[in-house]
C-alpha positions as CSV (number, residue, x, y, z in Angstrom):
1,X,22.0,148.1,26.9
2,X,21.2,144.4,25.8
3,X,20.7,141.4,27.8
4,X,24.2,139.5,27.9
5,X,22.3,136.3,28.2
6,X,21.0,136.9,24.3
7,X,24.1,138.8,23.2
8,X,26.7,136.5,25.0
9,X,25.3,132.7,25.4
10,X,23.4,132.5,22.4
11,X,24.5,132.5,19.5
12,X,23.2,133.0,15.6
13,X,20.6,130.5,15.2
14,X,21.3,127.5,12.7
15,X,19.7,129.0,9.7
16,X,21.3,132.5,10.2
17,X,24.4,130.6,10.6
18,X,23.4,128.1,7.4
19,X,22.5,131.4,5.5
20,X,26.1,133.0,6.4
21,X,27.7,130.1,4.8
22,X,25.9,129.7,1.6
23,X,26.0,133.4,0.4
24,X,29.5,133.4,-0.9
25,X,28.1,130.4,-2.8
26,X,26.5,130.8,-6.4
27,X,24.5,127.9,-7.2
28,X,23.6,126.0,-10.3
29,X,21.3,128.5,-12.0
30,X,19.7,124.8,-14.3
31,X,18.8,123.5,-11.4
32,X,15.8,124.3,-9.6
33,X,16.6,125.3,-5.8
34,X,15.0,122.1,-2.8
35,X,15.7,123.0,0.5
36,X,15.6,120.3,2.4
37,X,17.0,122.0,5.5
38,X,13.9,122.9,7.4
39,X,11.4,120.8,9.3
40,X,8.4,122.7,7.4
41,X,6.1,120.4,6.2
42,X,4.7,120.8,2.6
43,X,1.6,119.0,3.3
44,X,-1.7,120.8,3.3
45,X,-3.7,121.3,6.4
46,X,-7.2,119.6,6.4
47,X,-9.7,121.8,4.4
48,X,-12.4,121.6,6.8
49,X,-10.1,123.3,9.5
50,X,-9.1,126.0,6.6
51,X,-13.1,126.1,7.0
52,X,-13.0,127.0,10.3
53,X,-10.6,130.0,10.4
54,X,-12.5,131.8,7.3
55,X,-16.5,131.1,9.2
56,X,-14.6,132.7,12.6
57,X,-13.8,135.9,10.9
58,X,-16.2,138.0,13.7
59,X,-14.4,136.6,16.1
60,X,-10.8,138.4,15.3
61,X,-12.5,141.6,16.7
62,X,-12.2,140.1,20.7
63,X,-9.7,138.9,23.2
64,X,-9.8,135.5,23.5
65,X,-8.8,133.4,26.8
66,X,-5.9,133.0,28.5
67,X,-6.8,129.3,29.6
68,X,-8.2,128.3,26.4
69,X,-11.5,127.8,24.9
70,X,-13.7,124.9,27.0
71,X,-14.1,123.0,23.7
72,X,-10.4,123.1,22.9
73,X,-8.8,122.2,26.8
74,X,-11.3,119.0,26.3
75,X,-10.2,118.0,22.5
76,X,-6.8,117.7,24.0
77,X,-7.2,115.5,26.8
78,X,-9.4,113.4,24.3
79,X,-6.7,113.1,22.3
80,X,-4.5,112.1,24.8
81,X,-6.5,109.9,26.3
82,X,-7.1,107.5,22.8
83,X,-3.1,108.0,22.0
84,X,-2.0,106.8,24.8
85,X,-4.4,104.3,26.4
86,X,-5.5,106.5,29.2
87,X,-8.5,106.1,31.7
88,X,-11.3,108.0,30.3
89,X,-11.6,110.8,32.5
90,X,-8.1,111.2,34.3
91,X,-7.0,114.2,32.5
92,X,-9.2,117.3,33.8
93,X,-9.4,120.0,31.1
94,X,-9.1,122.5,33.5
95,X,-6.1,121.2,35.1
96,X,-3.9,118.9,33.0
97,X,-3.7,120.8,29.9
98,X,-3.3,124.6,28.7
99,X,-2.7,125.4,24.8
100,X,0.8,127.0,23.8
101,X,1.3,128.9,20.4
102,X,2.7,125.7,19.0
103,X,5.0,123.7,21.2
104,X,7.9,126.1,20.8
105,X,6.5,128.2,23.0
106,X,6.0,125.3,25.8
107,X,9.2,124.2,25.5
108,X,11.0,127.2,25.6
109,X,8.5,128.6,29.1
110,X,9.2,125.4,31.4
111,X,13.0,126.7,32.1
112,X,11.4,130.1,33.3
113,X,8.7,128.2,34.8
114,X,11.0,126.0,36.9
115,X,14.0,127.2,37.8
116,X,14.8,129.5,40.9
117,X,17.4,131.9,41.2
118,X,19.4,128.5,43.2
119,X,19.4,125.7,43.3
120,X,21.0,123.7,46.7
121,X,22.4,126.9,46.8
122,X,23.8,126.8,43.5
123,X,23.4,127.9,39.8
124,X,20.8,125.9,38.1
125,X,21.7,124.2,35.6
126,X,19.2,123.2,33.0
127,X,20.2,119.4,30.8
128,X,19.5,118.9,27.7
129,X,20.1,116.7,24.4
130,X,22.9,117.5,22.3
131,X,22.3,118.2,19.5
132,X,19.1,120.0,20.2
133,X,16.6,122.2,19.6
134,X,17.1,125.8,19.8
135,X,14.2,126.6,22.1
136,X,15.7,124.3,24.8
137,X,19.2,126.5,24.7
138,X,16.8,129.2,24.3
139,X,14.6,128.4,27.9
140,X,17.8,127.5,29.7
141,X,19.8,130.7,29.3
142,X,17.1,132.9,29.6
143,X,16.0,131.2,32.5
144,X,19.3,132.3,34.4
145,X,20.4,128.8,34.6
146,X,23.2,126.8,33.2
147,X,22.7,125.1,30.3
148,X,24.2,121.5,30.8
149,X,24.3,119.6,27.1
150,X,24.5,115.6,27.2
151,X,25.6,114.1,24.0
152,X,23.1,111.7,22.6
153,X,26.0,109.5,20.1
154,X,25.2,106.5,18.0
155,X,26.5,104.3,20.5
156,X,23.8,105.3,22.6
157,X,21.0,104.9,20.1
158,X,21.0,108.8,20.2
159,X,19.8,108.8,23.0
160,X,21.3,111.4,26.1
161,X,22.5,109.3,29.0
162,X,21.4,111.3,31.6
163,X,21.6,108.8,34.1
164,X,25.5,109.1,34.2
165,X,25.5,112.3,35.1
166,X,26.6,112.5,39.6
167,X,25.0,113.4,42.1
168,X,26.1,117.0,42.4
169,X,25.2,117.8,39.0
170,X,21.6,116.3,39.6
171,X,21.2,118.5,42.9
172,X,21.6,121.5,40.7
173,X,19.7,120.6,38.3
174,X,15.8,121.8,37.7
175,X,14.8,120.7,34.3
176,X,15.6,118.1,31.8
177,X,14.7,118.1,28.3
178,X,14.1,115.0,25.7
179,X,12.8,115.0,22.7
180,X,11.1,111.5,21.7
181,X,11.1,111.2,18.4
182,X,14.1,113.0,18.3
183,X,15.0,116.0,16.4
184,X,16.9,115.7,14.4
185,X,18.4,111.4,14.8
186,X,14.3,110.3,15.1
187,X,15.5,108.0,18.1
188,X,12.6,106.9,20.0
189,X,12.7,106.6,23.9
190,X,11.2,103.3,25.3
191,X,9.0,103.4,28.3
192,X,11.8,101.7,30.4
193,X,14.0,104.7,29.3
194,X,11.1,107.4,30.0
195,X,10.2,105.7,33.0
196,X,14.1,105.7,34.7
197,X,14.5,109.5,33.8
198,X,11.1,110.2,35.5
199,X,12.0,108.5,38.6
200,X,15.8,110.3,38.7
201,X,13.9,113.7,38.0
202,X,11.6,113.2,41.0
203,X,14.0,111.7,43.2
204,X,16.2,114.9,42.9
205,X,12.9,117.1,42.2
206,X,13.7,118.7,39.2
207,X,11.1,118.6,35.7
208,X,11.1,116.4,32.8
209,X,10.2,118.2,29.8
210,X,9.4,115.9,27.3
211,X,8.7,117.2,23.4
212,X,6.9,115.0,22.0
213,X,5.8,117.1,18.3
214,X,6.5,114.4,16.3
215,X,4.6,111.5,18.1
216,X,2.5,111.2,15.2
217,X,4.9,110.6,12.5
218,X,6.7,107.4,12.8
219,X,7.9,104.4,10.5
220,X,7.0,101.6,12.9
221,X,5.0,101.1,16.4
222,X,3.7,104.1,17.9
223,X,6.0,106.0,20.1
224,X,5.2,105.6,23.8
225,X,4.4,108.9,25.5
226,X,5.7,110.3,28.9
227,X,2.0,110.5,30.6
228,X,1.7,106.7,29.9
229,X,5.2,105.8,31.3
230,X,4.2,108.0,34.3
231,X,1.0,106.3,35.2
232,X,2.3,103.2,34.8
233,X,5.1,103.5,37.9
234,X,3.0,106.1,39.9
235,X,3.3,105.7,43.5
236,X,1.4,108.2,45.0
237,X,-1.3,106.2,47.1
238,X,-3.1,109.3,45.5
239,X,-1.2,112.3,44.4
240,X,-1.6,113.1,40.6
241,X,0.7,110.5,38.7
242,X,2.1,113.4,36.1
243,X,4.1,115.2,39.6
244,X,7.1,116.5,37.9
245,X,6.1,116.0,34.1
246,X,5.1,118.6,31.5
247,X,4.6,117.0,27.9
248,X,4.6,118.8,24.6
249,X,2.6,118.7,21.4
250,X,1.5,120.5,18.7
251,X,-0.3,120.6,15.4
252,X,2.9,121.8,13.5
253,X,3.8,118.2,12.2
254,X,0.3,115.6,13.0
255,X,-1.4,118.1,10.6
256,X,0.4,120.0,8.3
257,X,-0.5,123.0,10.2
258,X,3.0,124.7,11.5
259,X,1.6,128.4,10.8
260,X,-1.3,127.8,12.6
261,X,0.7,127.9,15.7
262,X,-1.2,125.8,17.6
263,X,0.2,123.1,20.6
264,X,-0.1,122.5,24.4
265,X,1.6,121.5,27.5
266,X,0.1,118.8,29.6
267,X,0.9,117.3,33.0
268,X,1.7,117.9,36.5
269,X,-1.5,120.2,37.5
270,X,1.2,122.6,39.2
271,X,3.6,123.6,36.0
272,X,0.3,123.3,33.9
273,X,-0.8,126.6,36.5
274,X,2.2,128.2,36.2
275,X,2.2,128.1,32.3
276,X,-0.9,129.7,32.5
277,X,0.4,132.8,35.0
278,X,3.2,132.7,32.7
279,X,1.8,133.3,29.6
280,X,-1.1,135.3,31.0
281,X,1.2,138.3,32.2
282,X,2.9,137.9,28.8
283,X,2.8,134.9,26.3
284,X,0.3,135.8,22.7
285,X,-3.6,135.0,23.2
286,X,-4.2,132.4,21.1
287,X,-7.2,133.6,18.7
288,X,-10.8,132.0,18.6
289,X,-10.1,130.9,15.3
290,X,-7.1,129.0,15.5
291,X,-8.3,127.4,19.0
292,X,-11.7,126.5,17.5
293,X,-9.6,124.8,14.4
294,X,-7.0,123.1,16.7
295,X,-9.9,121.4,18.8
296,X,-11.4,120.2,15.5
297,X,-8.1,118.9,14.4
298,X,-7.4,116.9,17.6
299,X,-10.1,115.2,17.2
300,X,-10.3,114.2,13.8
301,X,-8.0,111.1,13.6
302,X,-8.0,109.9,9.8
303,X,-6.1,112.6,8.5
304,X,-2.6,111.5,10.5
305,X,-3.0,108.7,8.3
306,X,-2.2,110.4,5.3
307,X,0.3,112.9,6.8
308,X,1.8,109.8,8.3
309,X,2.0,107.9,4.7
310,X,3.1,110.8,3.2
311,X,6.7,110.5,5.3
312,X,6.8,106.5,4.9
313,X,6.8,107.2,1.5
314,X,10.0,109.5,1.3
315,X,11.5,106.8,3.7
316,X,11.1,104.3,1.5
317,X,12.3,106.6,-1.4
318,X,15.6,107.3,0.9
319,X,15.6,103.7,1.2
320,X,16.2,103.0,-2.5
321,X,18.6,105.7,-3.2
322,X,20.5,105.6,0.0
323,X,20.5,102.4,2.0
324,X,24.3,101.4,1.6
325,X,25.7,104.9,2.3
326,X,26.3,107.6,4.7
327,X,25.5,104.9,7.8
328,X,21.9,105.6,6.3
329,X,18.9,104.3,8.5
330,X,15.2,104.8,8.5
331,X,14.5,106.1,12.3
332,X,11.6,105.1,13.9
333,X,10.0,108.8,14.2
334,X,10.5,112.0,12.8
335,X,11.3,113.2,8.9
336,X,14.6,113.6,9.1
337,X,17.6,111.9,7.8
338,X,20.5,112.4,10.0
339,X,23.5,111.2,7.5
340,X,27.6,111.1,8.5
341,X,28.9,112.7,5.8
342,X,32.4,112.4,6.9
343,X,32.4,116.7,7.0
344,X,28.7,118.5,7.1
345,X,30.1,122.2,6.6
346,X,32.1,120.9,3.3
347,X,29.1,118.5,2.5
348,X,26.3,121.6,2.8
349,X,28.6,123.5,0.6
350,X,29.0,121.3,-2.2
351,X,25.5,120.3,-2.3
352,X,25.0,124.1,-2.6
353,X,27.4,124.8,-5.4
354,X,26.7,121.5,-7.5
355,X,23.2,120.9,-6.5
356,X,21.4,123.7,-5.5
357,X,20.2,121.7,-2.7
358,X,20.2,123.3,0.8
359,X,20.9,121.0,4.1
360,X,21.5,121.7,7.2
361,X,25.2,121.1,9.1
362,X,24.6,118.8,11.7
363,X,27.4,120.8,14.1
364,X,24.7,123.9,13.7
365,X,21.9,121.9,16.0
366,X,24.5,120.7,18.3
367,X,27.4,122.3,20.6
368,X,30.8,121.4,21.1
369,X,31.3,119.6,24.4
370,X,35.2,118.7,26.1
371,X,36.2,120.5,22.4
372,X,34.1,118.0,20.6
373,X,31.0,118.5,18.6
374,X,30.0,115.7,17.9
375,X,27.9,116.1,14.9
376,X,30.4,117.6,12.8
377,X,30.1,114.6,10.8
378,X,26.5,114.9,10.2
379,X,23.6,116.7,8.0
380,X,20.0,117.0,8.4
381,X,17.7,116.3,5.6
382,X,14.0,117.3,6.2
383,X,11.9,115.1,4.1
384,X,8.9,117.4,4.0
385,X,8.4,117.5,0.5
386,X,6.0,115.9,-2.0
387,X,7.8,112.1,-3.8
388,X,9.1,113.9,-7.1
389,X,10.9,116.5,-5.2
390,X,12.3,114.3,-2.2
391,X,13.2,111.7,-4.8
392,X,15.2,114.5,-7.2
393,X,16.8,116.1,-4.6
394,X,17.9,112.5,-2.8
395,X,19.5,111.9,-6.0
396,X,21.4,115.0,-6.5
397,X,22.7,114.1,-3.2
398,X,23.9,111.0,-4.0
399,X,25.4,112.0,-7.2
400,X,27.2,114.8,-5.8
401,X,28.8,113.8,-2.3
């Protein structure tokens, strides 16, 4: 009756799991509960886009399109083009670039999108990051491929070293996923790095699928993007220079605006089609409201700024309270803090029990691998909330593990 893919290959996801191991737990009922275990942030959207939804209220009586609104295809490729340094006018609207219902929705569609029942005559096999997020596991297994997962340790700047992987592997292989700034270390892939795993991907013509949500929330230099890597090596002699590439963004994180459900995929002209077919015969329209706020959002750059200072304040706040512990460092993108807490089932449970703070088990966004998962060790702390709130629940955690 069910689909063994869903019933067999995947299993609970992290917070059902998280859930499952809190309930027998009864927490302090003096303390007020922080959950700091979701990536949700507490910021508010900008008000004028707020504006925008309520004046569009006529419109929630028609379909809107499949390809997205004119206004909003263009707003993206603006935006892309002043991120990353692009030639003004490279990225056609029409072509490059089709809005997703956040980039969730992207990332999880690329495995259907590009991977054929073989592969060399083969299984596919789909790589990605480990630990990772859900709707990568999610693409790959529904796909019908195999999902391959490449441990990203600390000794590798928690990065995936995907370039160790042989040459039969690669020839079965049809996507590769990254996530730069990483979910949940914040590692940040250089160009050099994004540029090898480009080249390996073409040479063995499989996709790299590169979420890049939280490429407006760093601590340092900008993150470098895949489309600038890629036009930076092109050697076409005139093909597009994004062959191979999809890129992911969304609003979720650059403006406070995760219910509005608002991203896009952007890149090689032929995967950027085949979203489109994709979602047309089945993905959710996107409504003239919410695409009429996104556009306005993309291109309105000052409020970043103060999303982005919100986060380098927390960092700073982590700073003080936890700089000489748990191998604490500030990453270079993201809001989380990935902390080795020697055991992050025992460590989720006690913060539970004696702090009424909820984290997340780093072992829950990763999978074990030779009988290993490597981020046993580990929790995730989303610093999503407001300073008085990060800074109380940062110190319960100190106090308590």
């Amino acid at each position: 009756m069910f689909n063994p893919r869903l019933t067999e290959t995947l299993t609970d996801f992290p917070f059902a799991r998280l859930n499952q191991l809190l309930a027998p737990i009864e927490p302090p009922a003096n303390l007020a509960m922080i959950n700091m275990s979701v990536g949700e942030p507490q910021g508010a959207m900008p008000a004028f886009a707020r504006q925008i939804i309520n004046d569009e209220i006529d419109g929630w009586n028609r379909y809107p399109p499949n390809q997205g609104l004119p206004e909003l295809n263009q707003a993206m490729c603006d935006w892309l083009t002043r991120r990353y340094r692009l030639p003004v006018g490279l990225l056609d609207p029409a072509r490059h670039v089709h809005p997703t219902a956040g980039s969730k929705e992207g990332v999880y569609i690329i495995s259907t999108v590009a991977t054929p029942p073989t592969r060399n005559g083969q299984k596919p096999i789909v790589a990605l990051p480990n630990p990772f997020y859900q709707a990568y596991l999610g693409g790959a297994v529904l796909s019908g491929a195999e999902p391959l997962l490449v441990n990203a340790p600390r000794s590798n700047g928690f990065l995936p070293d995907y370039a160790s992987l042989d040459e039969a592997t690669w020839r079965r292989i049809t996507v590769v996923y990254l996530c730069s700034p990483a979910n949940p270390q914040g590692a940040i892939a250089s160009k050099q790095y994004l540029q090898d795993l480009l080249r390996l991907c073409r040479r063995h013509d499989a996709v790299l699928a590169v979420d890049e949500c939280y490429a407006e929330i760093y601590t340092g230099e900008p993150p470098p993007g895949a489309l600038e890597a890629a036009l930076e090596i092109d050697e076409t002699g005139g093909a597009d220079p994004f062959r191979n590439l999809a890129v992911f963004h969304s609003l979720s994180k650059r403006s406070n605006a995760a219910g509005l459900r608002a991203g896009f995929v952007a890149g090689d002209p032929g995967l950027v089609a085949m979203v489109l077919r994709w979602r047309t015969y089945g993905g959710p329209q996107i409504p003239f409201a919410v695409q009429k706020a996104a556009a306005a959002l993309w291109n309105e750059e000052t409020h970043p700024l103060t999303t982005r200072e919100w986060y380098r304040r927390n960092f700073r706040i982590a700073e003080q309270i936890l700089h000489n512990r748990f191998g604490y460092y500030t990453p270079g993108g993201g809001f989380f803090l990935w902390l080795d807490v020697g055991d992050g089932e025992e460590a989720t449970r006690k913060l539970w029990r004696e702090a009424h703070v909820k984290v997340l088990p780093g072992a829950y966004a990763c999978r074990e691998t030779n009988g290993v998962n490597t981020a046993e060790r580990y929790i995730r702390v989303a610093l999503v909330h407001d300073e008085k709130t990060t800074r109380e629940g940062l110190s319960r955690l100190a106090s308590v593990l």
